[in-house]
C-alpha positions as CSV (number, residue, x, y, z in Angstrom):
1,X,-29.4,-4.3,11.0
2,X,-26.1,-3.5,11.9
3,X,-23.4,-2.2,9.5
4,X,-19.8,-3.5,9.5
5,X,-18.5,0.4,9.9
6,X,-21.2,0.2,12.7
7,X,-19.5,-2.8,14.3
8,X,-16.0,-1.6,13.8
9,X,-16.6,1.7,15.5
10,X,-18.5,-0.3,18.4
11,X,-15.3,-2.7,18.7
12,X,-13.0,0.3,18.7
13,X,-12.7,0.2,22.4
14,X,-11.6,-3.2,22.2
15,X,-8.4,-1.8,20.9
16,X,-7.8,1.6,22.7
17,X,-3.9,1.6,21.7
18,X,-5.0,1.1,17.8
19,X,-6.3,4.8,17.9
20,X,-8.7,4.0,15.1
21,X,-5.9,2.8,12.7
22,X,-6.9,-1.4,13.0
23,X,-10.8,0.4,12.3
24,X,-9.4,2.4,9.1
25,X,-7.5,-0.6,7.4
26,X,-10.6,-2.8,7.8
27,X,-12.6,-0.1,5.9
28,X,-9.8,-0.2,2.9
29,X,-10.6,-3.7,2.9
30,X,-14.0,-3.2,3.2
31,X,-13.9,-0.7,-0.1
32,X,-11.1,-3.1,-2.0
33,X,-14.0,-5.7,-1.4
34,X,-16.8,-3.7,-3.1
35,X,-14.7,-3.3,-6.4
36,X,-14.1,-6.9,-6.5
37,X,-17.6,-7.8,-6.3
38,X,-18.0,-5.6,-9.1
39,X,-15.6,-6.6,-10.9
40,X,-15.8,-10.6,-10.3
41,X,-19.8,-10.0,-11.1
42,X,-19.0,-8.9,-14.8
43,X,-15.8,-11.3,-15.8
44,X,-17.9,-12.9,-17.9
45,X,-18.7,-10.1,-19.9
46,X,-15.4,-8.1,-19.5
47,X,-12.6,-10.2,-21.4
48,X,-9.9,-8.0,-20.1
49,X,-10.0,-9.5,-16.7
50,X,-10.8,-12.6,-17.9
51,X,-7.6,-15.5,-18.3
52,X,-4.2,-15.9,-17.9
53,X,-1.6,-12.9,-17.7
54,X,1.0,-14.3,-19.4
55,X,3.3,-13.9,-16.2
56,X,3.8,-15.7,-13.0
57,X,4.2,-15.2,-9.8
58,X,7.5,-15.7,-7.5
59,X,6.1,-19.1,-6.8
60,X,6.4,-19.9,-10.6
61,X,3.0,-20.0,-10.6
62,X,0.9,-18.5,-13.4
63,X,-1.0,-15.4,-12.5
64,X,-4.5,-14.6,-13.8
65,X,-5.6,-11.2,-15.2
66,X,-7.9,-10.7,-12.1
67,X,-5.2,-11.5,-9.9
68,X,-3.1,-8.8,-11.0
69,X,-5.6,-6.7,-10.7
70,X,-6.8,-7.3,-7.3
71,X,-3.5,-7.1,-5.9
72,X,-2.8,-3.7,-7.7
73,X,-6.4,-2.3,-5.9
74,X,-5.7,-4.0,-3.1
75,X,-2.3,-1.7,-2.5
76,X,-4.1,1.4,-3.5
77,X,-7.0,1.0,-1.3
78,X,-4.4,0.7,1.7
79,X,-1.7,3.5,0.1
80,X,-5.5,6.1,-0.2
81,X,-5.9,5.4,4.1
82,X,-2.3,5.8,5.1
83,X,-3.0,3.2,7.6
84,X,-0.6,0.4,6.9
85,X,3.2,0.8,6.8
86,X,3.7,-2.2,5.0
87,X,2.4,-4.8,2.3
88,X,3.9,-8.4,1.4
89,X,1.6,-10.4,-0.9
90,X,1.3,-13.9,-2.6
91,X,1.8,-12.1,-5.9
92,X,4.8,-9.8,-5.2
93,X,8.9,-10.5,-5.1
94,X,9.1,-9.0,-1.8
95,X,7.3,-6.7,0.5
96,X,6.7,-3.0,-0.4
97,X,7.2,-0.7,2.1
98,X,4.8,2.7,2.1
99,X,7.7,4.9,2.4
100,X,5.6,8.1,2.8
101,X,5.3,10.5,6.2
102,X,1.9,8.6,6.8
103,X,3.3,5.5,6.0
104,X,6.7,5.5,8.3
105,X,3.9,6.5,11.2
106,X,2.0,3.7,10.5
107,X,1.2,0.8,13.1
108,X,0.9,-2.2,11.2
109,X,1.7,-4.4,8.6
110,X,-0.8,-6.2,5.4
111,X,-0.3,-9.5,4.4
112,X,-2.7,-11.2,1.6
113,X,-3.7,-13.4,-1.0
114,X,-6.0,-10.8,-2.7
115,X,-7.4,-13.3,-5.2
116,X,-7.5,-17.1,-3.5
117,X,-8.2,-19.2,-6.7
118,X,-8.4,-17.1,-9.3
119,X,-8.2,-19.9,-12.1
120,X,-11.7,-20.7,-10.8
121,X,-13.0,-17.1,-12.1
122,X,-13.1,-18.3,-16.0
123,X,-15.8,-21.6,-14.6
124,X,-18.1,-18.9,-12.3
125,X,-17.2,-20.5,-9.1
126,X,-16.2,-19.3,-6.0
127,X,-13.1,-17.5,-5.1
128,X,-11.9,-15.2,-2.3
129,X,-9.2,-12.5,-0.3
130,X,-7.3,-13.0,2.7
131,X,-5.6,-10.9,4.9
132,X,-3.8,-10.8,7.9
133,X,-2.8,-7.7,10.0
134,X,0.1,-7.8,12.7
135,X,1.3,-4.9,14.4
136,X,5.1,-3.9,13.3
137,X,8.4,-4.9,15.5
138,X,10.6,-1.8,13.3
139,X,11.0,1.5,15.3
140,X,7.1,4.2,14.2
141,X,8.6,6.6,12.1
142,X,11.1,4.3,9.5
143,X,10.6,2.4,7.1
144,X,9.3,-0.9,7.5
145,X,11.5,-4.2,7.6
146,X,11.0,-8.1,7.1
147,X,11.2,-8.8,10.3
148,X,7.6,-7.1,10.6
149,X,6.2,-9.6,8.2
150,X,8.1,-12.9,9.8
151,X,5.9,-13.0,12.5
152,X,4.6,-16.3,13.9
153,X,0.4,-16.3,13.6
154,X,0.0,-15.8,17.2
155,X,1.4,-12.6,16.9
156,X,-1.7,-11.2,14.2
157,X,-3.9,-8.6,15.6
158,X,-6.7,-9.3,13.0
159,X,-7.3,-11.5,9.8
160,X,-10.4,-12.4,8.0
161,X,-11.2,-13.3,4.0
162,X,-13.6,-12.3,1.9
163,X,-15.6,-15.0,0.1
164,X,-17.3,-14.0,-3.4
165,X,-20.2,-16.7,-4.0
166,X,-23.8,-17.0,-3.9
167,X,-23.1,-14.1,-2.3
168,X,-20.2,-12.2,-1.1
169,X,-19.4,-12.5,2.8
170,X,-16.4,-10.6,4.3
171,X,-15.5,-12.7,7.3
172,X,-12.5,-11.5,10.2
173,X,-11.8,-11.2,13.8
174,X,-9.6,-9.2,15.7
175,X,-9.1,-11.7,18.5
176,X,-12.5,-11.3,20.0
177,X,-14.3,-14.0,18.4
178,X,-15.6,-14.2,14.4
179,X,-18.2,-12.8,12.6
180,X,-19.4,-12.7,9.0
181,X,-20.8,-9.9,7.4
182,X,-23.1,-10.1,3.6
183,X,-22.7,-7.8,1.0
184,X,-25.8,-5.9,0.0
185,X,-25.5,-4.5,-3.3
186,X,-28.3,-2.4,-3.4
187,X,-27.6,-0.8,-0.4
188,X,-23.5,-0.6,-1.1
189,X,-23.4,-1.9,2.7
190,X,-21.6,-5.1,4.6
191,X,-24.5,-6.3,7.2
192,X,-23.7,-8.4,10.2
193,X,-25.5,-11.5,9.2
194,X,-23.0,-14.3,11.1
195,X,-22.8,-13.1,14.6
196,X,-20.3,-15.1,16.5
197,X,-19.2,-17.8,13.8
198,X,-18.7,-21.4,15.9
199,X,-17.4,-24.5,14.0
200,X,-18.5,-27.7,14.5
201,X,-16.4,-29.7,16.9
202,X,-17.4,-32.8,14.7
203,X,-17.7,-32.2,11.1
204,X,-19.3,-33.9,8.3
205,X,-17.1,-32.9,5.4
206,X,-13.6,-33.5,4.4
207,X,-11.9,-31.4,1.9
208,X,-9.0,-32.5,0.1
209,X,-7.9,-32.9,-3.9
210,X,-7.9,-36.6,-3.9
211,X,-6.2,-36.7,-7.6
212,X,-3.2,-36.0,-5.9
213,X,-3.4,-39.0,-3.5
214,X,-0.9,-41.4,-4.9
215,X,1.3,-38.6,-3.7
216,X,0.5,-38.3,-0.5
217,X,2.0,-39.4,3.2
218,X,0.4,-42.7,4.1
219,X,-0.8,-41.3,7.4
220,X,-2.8,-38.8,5.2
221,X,-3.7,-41.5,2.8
222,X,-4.9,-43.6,5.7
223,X,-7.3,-40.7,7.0
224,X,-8.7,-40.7,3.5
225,X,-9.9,-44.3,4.0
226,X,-10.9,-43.5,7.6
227,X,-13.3,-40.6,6.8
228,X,-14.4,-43.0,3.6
229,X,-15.4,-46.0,5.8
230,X,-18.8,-47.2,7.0
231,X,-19.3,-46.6,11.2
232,X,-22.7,-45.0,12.7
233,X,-21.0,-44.4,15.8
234,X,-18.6,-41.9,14.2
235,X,-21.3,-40.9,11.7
236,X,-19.0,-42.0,8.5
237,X,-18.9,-42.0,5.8
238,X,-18.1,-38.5,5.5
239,X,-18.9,-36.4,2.6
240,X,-16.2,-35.3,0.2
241,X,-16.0,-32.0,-0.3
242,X,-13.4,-30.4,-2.6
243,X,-14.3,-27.0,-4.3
244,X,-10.5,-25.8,-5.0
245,X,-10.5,-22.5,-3.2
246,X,-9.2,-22.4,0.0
247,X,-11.6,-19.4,1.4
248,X,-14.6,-21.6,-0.3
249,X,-13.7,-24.4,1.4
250,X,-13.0,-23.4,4.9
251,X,-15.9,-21.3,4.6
252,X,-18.7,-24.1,4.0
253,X,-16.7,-26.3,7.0
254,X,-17.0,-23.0,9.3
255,X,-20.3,-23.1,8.6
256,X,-21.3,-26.5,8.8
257,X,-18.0,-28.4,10.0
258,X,-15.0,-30.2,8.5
259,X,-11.6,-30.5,7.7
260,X,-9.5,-29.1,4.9
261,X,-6.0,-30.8,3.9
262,X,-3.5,-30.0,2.1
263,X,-0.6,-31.8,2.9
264,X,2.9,-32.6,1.9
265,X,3.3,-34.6,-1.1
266,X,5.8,-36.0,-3.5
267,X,5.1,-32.9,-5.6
268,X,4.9,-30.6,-2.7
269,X,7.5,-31.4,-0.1
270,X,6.7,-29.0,2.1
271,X,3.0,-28.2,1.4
272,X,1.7,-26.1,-1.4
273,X,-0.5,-23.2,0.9
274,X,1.6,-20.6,1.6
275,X,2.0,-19.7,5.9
276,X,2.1,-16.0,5.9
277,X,-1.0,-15.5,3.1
278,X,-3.0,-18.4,3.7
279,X,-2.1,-20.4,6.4
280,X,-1.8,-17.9,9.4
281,X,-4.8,-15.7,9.2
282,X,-7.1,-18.8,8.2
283,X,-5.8,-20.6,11.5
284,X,-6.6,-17.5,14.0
285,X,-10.0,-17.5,12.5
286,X,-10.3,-21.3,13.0
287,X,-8.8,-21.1,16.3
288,X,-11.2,-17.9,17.3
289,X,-14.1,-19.9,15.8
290,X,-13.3,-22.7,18.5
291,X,-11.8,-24.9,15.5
292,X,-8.2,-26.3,15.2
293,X,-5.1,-25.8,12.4
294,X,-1.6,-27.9,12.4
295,X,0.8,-28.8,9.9
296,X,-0.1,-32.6,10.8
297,X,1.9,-32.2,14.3
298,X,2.3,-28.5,15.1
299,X,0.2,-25.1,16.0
300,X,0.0,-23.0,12.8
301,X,0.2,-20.1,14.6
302,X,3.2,-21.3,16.3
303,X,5.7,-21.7,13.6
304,X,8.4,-19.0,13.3
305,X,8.5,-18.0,9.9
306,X,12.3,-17.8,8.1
307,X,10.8,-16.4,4.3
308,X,8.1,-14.3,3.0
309,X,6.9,-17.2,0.8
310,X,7.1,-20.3,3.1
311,X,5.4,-23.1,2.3
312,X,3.6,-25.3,4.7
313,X,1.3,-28.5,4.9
314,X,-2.4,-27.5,6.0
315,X,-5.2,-29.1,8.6
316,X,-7.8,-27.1,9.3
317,X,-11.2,-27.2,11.0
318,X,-13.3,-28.9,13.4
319,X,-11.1,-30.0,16.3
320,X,-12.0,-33.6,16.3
321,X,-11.4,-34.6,12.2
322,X,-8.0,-32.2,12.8
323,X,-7.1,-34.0,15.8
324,X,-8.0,-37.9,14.2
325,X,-5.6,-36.7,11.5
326,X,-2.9,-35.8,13.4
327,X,-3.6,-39.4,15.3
328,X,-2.8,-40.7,11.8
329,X,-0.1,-38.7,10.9
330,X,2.3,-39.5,14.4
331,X,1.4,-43.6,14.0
């Protein structure tokens, strides 16, 4: 069995300029991932991270108890390593910069959605982290900027999620392919247990929250009916999939291949998933997984970004369902 602090020192020389900083982040993830295992393992026996906050988000959005919380461990577990100048997450105003000696020295930047679909915790069903790590434009030794965080995706050094299921998988690459690593509680230890994660080219699943579809573009509502039709040759119908948490749902069509969507809307004019949290580091994976991610048209990880929060629409997964809806979506 190999260890994820096993792999990462083995991968170290993949990065000889990172000087074991990319190595020590992943292992403050590694540790922020641990605690919320534990903690997402007794919410139904610990009210006080149970249910709504009574605040929101900068989104407007209202925040869960848990997702205060894991965004609060989250920027400890990075501030304890000293490896990240930088933090900018779904849940925050603005960035923070880690305006510390250690911290001005840093390489890199952290951005995250610590808690992808929280409201799911109260039900016991899945939810997850992501991250995504670039390496700073701002002068080693100041204090970190926004342009370091408005970054197009191609520019990310490493992303991954962490999925908290049946089982809890911590999933990333660095560029150099993806691979998944399980949780083993009694042993306190990430094993490699996905070795070189491939999607699908064709997929069986489609993943989209169809209540919404009087809302959407008729070239998406048109790739609804498509996957929904009867053809042998194609393998359709598909099967619809819809769980509600983005890292849940890319993570069963990484496995066994599909698409996820969620697109603009009449509610959501320019997409609901956020670029730099969600849209970004889920894309390199897909891309590095040998799967696809546009906003119906374009690359993912080649739009510039202009805000910390930008929304964008989201197709994601195995190359041929992305590349029939973007067929749809240019008619």
């Amino acid at each position: 069995m190999k260890t994820l602090g096993e792999f990462i020192i083995a991968k170290q020389s993949e990065y000889p300029g990172a000087t074991g900083e990319l190595s020590g982040i992943l292992s403050s993830i590694r540790i922020f991932a641990k605690i919320i295992h534990r903690d997402i393992n007794r919410a139904g026996l610990a009210q006080d991270i149970l249910g709504l906050s009574g605040d929101e988000n900068v989104q407007g959005e209202a925040q869960m108890k848990l997702d205060i919380f894991a965004n609060e461990t989250m920027k400890k577990a990075l501030i304890a390593r000293g490896e990240v100048a930088g933090f900018a997450s779904e849940e925050d105003d603005t960035f923070i910069a880690f305006d510390t000696e250690r911290g001005r020295n840093a390489k890199y930047v952290l951005l995250t959605d610590p808690l992808d679909g929280s409201s799911n915790i109260d039900v016991n069903v899945s939810v997850g982290t992501i991250f995504s790590i670039y390496k700073r434009i701002s002068p080693v030794g100041t204090p970190v900027t926004m342009e370091d965080f408005l970054q197009p995706g191609r520019k990310q050094v490493a992303a991954g999620y962490v999925t908290y299921g049946s089982s809890t998988m911590l999933v990333y690459t660095t560029g150099n392919g993806v691979n998944g690593f399980t949780y083993d509680p009694s042993l306190g230890l990430f094993i490699l247990s996905h070795p070189n994660m491939r999607i699908p080219k064709e997929g069986k699943y489609y993943s989209i929250n169809e209540g919404q579809y009087v809302t959407f573009p008729a070239g998406v509502k048109k790739f609804i009916k498509y996957c929904q039709e009867d053809d042998s040759a194609t393998k359709r119908p598909y099967s619809s999939r819809y769980i509600g948490s983005l890292v849940s749902d890319f993570h069963r069509n990484l496995l066994k291949g599909g698409i996820y969507i969620y697109p603009t809307s009449t509610v959501y004019p320019k997409g609901k998933l956020r670029l730099l949290y969600e849209g970004n580091p889920m894309a390199f994976l897909a891309e590095q997984a040998g799967g696809m991610a546009t906003d119906g048209v374009n690359s993912i990880l080649d739009i510039i970004p202009t805000e910390l929060h930008q929304r964008v629409p989201f197709f994601v997964g195995s190359t041929s369902m992305v590349e029939k809806a973007k067929e749809f979506l240019t008619e």
